[in-house]
C-alpha atoms as a printed R data frame, in Angstrom:
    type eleno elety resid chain resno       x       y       z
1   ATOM     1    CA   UNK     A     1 -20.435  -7.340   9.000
2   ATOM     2    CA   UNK     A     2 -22.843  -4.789  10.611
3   ATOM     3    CA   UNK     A     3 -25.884  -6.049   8.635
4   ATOM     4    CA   UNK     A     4 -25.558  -9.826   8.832
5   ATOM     5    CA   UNK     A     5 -23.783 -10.186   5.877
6   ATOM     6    CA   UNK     A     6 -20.973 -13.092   6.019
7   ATOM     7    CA   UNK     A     7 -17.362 -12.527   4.037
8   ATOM     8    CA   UNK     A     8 -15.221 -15.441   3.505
9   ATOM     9    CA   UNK     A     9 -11.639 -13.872   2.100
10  ATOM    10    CA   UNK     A    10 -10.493 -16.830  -0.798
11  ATOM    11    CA   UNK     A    11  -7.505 -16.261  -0.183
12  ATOM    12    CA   UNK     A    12  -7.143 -17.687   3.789
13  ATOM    13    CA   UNK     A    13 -10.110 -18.908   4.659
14  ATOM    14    CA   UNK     A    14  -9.698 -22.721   5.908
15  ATOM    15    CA   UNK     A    15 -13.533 -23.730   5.653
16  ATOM    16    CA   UNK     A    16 -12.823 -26.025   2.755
17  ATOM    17    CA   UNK     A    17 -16.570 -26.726   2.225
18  ATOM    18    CA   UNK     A    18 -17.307 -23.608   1.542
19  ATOM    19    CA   UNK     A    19 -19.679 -23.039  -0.614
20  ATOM    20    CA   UNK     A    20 -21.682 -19.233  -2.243
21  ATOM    21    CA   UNK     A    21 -23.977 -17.884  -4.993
22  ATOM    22    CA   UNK     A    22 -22.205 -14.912  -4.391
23  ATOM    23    CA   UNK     A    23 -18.943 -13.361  -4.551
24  ATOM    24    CA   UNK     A    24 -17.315  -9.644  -3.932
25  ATOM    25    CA   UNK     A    25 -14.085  -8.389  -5.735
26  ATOM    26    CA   UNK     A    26 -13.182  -4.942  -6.694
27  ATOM    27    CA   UNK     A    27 -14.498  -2.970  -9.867
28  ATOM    28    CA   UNK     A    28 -10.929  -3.289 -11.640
29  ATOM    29    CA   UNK     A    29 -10.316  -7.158 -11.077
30  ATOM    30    CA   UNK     A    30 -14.295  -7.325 -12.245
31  ATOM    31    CA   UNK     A    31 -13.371  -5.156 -15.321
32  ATOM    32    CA   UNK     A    32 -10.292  -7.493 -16.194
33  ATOM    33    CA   UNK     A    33 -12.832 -10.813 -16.081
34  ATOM    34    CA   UNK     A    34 -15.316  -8.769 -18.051
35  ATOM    35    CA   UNK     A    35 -18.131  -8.519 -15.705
36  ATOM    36    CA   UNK     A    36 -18.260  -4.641 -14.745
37  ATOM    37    CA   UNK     A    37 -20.206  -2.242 -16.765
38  ATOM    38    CA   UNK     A    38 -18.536   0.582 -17.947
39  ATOM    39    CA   UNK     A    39 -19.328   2.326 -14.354
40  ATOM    40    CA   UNK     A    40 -17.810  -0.117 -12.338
41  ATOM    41    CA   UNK     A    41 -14.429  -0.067 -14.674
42  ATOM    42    CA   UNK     A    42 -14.433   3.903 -14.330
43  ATOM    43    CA   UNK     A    43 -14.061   3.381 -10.535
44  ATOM    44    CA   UNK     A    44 -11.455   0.494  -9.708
45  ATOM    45    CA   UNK     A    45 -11.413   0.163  -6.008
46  ATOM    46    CA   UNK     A    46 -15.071   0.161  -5.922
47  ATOM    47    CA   UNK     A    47 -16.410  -3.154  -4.614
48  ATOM    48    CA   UNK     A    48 -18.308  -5.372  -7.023
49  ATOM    49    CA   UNK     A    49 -20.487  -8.338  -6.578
50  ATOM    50    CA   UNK     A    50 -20.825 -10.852  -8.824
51  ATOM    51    CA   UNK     A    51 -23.361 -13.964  -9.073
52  ATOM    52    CA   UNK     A    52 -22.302 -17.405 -10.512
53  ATOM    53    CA   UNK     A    53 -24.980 -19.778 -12.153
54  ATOM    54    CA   UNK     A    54 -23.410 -22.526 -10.174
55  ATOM    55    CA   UNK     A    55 -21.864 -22.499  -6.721
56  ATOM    56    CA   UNK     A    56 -18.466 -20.479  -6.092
57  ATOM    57    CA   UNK     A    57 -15.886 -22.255  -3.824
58  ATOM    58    CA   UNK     A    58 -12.838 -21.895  -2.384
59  ATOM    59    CA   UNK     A    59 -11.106 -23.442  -4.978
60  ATOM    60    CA   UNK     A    60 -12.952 -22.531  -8.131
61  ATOM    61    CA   UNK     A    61 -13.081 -18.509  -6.302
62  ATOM    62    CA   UNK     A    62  -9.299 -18.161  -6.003
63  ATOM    63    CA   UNK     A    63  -8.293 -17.865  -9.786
64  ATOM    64    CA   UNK     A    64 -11.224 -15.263 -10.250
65  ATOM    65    CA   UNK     A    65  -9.266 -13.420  -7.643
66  ATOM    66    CA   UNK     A    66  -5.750 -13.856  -8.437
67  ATOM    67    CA   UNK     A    67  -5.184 -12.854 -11.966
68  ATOM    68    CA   UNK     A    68  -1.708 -15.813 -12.076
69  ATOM    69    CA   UNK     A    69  -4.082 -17.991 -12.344
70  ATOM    70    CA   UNK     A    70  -6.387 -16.544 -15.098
71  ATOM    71    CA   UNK     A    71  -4.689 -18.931 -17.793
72  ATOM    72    CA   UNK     A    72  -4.118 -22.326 -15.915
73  ATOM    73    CA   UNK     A    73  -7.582 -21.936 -14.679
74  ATOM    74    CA   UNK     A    74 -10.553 -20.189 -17.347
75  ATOM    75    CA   UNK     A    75 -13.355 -19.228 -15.140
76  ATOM    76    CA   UNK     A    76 -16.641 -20.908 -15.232
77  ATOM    77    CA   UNK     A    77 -19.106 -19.254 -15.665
78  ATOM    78    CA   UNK     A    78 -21.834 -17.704 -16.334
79  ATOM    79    CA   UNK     A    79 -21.486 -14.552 -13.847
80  ATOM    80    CA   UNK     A    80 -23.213 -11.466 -13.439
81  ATOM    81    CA   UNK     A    81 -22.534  -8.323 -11.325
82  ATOM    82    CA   UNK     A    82 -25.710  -7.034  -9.088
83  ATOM    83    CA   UNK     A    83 -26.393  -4.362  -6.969
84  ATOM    84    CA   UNK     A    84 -24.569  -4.193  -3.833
85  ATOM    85    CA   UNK     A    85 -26.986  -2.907  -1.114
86  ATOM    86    CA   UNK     A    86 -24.033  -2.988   1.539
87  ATOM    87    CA   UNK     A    87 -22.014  -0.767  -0.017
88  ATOM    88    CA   UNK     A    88 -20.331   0.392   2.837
89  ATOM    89    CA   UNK     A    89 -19.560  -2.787   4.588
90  ATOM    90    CA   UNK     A    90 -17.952  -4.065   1.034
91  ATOM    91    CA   UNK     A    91 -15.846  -1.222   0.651
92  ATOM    92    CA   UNK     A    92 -14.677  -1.616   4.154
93  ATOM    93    CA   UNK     A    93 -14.043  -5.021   3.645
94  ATOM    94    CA   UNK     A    94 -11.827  -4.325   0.533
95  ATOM    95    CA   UNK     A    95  -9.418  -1.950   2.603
96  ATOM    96    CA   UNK     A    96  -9.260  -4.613   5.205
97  ATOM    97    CA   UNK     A    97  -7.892  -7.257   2.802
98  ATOM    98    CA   UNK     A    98  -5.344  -4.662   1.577
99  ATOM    99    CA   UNK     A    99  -4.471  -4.015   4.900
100 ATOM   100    CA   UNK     A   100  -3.844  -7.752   5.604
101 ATOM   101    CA   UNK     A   101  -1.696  -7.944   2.594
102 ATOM   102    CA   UNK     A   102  -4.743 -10.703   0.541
103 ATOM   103    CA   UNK     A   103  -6.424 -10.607  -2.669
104 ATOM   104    CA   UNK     A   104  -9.421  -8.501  -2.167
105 ATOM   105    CA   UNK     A   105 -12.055 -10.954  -2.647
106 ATOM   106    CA   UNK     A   106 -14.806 -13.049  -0.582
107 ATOM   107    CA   UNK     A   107 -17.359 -15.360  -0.613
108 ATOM   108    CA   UNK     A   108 -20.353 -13.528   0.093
109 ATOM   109    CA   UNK     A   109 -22.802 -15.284   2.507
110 ATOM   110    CA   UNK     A   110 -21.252 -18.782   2.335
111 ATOM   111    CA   UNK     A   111 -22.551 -21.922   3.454
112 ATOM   112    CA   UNK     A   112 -20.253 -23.949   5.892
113 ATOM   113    CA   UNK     A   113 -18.020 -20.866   6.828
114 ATOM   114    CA   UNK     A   114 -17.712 -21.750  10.624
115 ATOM   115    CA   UNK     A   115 -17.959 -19.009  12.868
116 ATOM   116    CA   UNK     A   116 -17.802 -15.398  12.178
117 ATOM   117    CA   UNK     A   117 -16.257 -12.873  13.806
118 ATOM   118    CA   UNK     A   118 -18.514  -9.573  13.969
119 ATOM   119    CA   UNK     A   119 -16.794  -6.474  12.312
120 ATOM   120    CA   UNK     A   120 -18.438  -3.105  11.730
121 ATOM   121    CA   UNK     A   121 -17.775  -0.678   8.744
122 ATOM   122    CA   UNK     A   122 -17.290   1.895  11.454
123 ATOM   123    CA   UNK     A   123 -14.324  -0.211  12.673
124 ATOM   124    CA   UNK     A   124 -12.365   0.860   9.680
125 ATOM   125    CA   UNK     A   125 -12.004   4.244  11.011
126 ATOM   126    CA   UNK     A   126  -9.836   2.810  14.240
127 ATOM   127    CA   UNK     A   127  -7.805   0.533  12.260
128 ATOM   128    CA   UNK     A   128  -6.458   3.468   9.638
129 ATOM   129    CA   UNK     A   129  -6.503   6.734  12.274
130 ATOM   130    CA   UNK     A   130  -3.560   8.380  13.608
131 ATOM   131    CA   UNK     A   131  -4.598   9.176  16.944
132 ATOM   132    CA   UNK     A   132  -3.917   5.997  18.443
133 ATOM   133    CA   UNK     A   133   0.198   6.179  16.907
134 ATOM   134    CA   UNK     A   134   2.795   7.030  19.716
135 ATOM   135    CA   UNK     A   135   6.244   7.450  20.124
136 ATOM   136    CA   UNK     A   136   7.415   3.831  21.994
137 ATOM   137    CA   UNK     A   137  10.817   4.770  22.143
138 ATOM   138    CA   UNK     A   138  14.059   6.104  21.062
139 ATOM   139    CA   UNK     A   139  18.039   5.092  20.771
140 ATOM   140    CA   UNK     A   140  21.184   6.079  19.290
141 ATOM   141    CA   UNK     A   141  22.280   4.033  15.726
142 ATOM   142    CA   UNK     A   142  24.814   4.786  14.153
143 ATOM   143    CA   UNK     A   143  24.324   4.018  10.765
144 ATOM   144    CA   UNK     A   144  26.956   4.435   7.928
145 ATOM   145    CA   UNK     A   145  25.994   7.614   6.546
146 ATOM   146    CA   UNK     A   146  26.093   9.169  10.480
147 ATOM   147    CA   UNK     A   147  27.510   7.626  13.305
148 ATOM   148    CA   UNK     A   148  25.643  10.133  15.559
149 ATOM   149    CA   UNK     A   149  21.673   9.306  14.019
150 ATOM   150    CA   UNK     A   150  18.910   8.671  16.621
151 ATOM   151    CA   UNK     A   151  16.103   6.261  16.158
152 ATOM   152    CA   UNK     A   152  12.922   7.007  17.358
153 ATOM   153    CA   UNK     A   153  10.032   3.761  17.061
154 ATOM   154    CA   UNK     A   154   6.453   4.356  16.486
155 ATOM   155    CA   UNK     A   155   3.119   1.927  17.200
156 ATOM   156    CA   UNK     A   156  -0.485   2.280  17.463
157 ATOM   157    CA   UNK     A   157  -2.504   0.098  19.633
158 ATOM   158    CA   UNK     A   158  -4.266  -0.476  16.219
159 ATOM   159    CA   UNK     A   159  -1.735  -1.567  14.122
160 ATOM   160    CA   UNK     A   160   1.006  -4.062  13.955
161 ATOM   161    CA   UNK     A   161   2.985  -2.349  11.681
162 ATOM   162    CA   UNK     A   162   6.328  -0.632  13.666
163 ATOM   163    CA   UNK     A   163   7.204   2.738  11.648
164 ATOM   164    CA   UNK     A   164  10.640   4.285  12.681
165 ATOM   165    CA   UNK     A   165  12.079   7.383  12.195
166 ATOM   166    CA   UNK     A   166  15.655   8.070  11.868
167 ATOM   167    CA   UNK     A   167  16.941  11.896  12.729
168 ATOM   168    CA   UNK     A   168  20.571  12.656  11.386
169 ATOM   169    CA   UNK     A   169  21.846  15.729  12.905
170 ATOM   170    CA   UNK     A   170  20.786  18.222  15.141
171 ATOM   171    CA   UNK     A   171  16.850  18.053  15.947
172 ATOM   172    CA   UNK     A   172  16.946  21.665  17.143
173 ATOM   173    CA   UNK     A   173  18.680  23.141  14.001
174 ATOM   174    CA   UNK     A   174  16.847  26.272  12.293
175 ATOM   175    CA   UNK     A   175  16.702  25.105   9.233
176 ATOM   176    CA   UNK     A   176  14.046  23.159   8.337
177 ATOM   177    CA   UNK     A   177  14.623  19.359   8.219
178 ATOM   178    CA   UNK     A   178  15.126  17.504   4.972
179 ATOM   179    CA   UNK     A   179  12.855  14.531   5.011
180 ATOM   180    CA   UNK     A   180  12.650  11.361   2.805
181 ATOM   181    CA   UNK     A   181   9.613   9.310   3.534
182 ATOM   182    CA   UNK     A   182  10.709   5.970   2.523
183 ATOM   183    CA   UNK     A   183   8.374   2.919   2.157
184 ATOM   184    CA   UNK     A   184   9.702   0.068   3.411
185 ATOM   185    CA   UNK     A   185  10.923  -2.346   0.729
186 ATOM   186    CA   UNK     A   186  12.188  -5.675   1.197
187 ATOM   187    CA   UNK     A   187  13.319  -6.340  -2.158
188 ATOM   188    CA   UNK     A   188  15.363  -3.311  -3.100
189 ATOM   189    CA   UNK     A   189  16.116  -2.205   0.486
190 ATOM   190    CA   UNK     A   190  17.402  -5.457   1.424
191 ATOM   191    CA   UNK     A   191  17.691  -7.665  -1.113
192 ATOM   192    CA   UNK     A   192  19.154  -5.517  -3.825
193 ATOM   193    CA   UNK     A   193  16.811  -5.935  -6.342
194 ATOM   194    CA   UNK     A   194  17.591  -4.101  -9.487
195 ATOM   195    CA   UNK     A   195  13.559  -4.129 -10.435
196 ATOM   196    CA   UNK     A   196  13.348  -0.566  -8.776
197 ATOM   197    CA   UNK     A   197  15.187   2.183  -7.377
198 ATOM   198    CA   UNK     A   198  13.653   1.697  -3.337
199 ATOM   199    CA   UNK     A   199  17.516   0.898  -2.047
200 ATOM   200    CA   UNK     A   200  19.681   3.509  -3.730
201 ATOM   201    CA   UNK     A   201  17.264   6.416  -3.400
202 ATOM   202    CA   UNK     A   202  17.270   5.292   0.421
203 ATOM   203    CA   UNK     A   203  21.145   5.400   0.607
204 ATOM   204    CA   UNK     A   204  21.165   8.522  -1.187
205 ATOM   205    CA   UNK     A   205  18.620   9.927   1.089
206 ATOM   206    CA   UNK     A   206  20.711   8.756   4.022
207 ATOM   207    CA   UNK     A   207  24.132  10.607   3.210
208 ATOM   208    CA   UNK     A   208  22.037  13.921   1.658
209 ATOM   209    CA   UNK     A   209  21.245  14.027   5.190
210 ATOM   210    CA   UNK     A   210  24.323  13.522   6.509
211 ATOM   211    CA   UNK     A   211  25.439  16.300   4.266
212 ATOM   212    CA   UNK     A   212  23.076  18.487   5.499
213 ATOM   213    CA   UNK     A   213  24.418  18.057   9.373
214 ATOM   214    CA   UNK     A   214  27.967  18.956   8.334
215 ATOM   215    CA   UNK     A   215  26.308  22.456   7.180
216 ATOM   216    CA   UNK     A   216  24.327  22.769  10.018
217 ATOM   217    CA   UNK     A   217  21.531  21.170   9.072
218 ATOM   218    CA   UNK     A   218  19.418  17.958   9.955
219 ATOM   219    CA   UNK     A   219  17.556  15.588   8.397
220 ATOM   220    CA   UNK     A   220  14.964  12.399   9.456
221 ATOM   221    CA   UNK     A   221  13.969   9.503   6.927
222 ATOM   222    CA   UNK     A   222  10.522   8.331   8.034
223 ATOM   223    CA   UNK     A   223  10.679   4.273   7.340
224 ATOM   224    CA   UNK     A   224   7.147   3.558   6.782
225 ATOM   225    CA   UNK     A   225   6.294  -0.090   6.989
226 ATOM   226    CA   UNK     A   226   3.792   0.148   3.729
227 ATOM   227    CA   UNK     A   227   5.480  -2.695   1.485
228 ATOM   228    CA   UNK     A   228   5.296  -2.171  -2.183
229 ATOM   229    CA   UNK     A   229   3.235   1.155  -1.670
230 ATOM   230    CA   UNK     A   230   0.451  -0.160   0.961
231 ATOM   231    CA   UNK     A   231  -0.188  -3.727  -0.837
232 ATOM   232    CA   UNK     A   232   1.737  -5.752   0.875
233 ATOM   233    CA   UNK     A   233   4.933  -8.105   0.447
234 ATOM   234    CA   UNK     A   234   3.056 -10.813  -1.129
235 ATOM   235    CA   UNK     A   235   0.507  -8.757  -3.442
236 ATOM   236    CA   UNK     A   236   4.096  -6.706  -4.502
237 ATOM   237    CA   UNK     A   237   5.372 -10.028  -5.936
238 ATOM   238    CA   UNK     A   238   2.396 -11.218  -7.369
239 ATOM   239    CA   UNK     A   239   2.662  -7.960  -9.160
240 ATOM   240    CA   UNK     A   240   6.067  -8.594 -10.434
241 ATOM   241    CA   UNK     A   241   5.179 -11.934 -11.673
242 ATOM   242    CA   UNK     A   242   2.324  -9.903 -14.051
243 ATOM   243    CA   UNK     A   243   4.789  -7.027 -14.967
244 ATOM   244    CA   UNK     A   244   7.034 -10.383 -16.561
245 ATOM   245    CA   UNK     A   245   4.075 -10.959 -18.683
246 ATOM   246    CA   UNK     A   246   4.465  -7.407 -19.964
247 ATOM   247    CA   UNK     A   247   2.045  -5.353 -17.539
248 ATOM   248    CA   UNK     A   248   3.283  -2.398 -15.994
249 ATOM   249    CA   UNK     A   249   3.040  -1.164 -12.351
250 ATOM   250    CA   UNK     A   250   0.027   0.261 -12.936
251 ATOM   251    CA   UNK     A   251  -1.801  -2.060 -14.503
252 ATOM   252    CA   UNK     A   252  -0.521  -5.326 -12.581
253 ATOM   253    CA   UNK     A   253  -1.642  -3.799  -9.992
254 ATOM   254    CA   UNK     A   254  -4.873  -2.975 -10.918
255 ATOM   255    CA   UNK     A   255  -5.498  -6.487 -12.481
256 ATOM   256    CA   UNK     A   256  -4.747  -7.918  -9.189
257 ATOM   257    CA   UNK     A   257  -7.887  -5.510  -8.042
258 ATOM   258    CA   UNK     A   258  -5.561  -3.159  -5.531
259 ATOM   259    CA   UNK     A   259  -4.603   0.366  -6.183
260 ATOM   260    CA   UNK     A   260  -1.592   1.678  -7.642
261 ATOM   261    CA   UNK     A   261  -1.081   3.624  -4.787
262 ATOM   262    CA   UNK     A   262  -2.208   2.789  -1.340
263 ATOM   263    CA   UNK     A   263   0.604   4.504   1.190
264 ATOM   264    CA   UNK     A   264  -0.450   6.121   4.522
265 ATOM   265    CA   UNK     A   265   0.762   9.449   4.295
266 ATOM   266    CA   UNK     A   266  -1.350  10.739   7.388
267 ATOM   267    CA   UNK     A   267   0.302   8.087   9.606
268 ATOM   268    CA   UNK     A   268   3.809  10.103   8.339
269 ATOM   269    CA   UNK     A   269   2.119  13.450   8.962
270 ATOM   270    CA   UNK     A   270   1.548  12.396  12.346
271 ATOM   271    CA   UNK     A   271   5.164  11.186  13.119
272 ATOM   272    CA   UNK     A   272   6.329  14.428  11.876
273 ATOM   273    CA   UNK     A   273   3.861  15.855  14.236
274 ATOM   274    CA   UNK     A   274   5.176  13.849  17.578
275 ATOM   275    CA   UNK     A   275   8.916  14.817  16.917
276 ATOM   276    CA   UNK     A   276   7.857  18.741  16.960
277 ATOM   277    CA   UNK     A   277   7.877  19.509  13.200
278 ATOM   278    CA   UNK     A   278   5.729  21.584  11.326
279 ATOM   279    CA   UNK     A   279   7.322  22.247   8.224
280 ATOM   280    CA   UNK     A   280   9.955  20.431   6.304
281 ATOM   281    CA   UNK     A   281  11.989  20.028   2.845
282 ATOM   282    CA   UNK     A   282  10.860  17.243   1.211
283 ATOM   283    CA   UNK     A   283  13.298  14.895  -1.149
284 ATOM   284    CA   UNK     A   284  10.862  13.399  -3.610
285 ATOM   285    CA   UNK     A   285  10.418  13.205  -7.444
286 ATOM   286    CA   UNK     A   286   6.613  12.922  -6.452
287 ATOM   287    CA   UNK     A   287   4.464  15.818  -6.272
288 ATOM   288    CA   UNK     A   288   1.354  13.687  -5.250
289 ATOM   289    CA   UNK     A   289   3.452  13.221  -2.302
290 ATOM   290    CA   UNK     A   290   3.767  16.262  -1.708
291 ATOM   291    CA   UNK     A   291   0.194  17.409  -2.133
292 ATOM   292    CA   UNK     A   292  -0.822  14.163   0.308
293 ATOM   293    CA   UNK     A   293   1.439  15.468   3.418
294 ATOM   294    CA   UNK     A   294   0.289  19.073   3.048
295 ATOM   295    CA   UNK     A   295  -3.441  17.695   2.970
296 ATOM   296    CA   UNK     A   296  -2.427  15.754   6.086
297 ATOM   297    CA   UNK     A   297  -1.069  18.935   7.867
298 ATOM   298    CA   UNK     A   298   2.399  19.460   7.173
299 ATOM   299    CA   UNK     A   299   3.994  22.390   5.269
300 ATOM   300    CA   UNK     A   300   6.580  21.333   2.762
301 ATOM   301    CA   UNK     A   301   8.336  24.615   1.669
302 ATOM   302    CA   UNK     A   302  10.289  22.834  -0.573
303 ATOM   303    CA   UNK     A   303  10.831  19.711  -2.944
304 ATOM   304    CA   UNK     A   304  14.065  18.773  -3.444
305 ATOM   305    CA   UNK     A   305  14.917  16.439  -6.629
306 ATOM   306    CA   UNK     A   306  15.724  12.839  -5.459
307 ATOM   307    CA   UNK     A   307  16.740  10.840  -8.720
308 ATOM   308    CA   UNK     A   308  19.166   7.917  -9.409
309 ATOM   309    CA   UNK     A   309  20.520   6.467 -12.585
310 ATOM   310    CA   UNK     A   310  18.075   3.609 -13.863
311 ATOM   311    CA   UNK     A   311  19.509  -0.009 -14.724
312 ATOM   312    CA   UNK     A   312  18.330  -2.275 -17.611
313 ATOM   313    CA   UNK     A   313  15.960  -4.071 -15.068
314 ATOM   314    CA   UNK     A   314  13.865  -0.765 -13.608
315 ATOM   315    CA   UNK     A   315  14.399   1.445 -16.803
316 ATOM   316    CA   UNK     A   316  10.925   0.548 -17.868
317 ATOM   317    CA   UNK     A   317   9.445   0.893 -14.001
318 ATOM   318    CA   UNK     A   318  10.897   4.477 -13.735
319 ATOM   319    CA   UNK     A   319   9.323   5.233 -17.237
320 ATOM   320    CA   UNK     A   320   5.989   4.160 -15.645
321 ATOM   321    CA   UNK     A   321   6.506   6.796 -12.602
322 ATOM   322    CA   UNK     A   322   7.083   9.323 -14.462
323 ATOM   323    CA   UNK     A   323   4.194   8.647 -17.509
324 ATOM   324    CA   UNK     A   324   1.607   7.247 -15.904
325 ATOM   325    CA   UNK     A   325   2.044   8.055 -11.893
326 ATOM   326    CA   UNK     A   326   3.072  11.859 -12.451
327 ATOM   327    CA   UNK     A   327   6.766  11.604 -11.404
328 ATOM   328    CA   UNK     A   328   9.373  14.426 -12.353
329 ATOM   329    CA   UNK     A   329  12.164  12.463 -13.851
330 ATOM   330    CA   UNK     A   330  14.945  14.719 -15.833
């Protein structure tokens, strides 16, 4: 980082000789292994650091980062949390590991790391702005729900990820365009996984749109590439292997020391922006998401209800939107 300090992420670093006093996770995972004061626990994603009496490795640093391995490996300790005089360059280095999908946690000036690659706190800004995303190109898909949908493709010179928007009906209808912003997930998109409701809300979304171009009306799903709501493929599952120990959402996710809910919503505020609309109808049961795109720059004039039945397998996930993430279920 900018001020000489050295991170070594646990989770993919190769230096197997690896060796530091020090180690940073977030305020939640720190709160879960009882080493944040009641401060750090009030702020989750805040970056902790925490001392060992004997050297952390690799191998003794990955179960106090992933919380699977809290029982088949009890911590050795004792640790203690200090004062972070870095703050900025940890917190940046916490939304990078989200970003790449790892367990937020690093070795924190390590001996035997190899080389390091220099990265500022200021980079952070580049890697999560919108002004770099452009439109790379277009085509015609038909799709089930419309046989006449276009599908317009979206990168950034910052970011791997490939967003895609698809527009059902006519783009230069009066009517404002409904609009589904859909986070891409593997598991119930593909997959068919019964653990939530991410592939028959987008199905629904799909012919609601194709509804509205029979009336004269359009619509455009925004596929965001944001896996299990900005965590990552990997971090999703090792959620889902907590929630079968009885956590929720919520908490799994804050055990694993990521937030509940990490989705870019100014990266879909600025694909709205590049296809030429200003103001939209959005289907959503989530009025956060709402309040997010509107902070971002678009006007949503309305919210229209977007609710399927629940299954024996996501009855208790759906309970969890509404109670603890502030969804409108009926």
């Amino acid at each position: 980082m900018d001020d000489g300090i050295i991170l070594l992420p646990v989770e993919t670093a190769i230096a197997a000789e690896a060796t530091a006093q020090h180690m940073l996770i977030t305020g939640a995972r720190a709160a879960t292994l009882k080493l944040a004061n009641q401060k750090d626990a009030a702020t989750p994603h805040a970056p902790v650091c925490i001392r060992g009496a004997d050297p952390i490795t690799l191998q003794n640093g990955l179960p106090i980062a992933d919380p699977a391995l809290d029982l088949a490996h009890p911590m050795k300790g004792p640790f203690k949390a200090e004062t972070i005089g870095w703050h900025d360059n940890a917190v940046a280095a916490l939304e990078l590991a989200r970003l790449a999908g790892i367990l937020p946690a690093f070795l924190v000036n390590p001996d035997h790391a190899g080389e390091a690659e220099a990265v500022r706190a200021s980079d952070l800004a580049a890697w999560t702005g919108t002004e770099q995303l452009i439109i790379a190109t277009r085509a015609r898909l038909p799709v089930a729900a419309s046989t006449d949908a276009v599908i317009t493709a979206f990168r950034s010179t910052h970011d791997m990820r490939e967003h895609v928007a698809l527009i059902i009906g006519d783009h230069n209808a009066e009517r404002e365009p409904l609009v589904r912003l859909h986070s891409e997930c593997l598991t119930g998109d593909i997959l068919g996984s019964l653990k939530c409701d991410c592939g028959p809300q987008l199905d629904a979304a799909l012919q609601a749109m194709a509804d509205e171009a029979k009336t004269g009306g359009w619509g455009i799903l925004l596929y965001m590439r944001q896996e299990g709501r900005g965590i990552g493929l990997i971090n999703k599952l090792r959620a889902y292997q907590l929630q079968d120990q009885g956590f929720d959402t919520v908490d799994a996710n804050q055990r694993l020391g990521l937030p509940d809910e990490a989705r870019d919503f100014p990266v879909a505020a600025r694909m709205l922006e590049l296809l030429g609309v200003r103001t939209i109808r959005l289907l959503t049961n989530n009025p956060k998401k709402v309040a997010a795109l509107e902070a971002a720059g678009v006007a949503v004039c309305q919210r229209v209800q977007h609710q399927l039945p629940d299954n024996p397998h996501n009855r208790e996930y759906l309970a969890t939107k509404r109670d603890r993430s502030g969804h409108l279920l009926l």
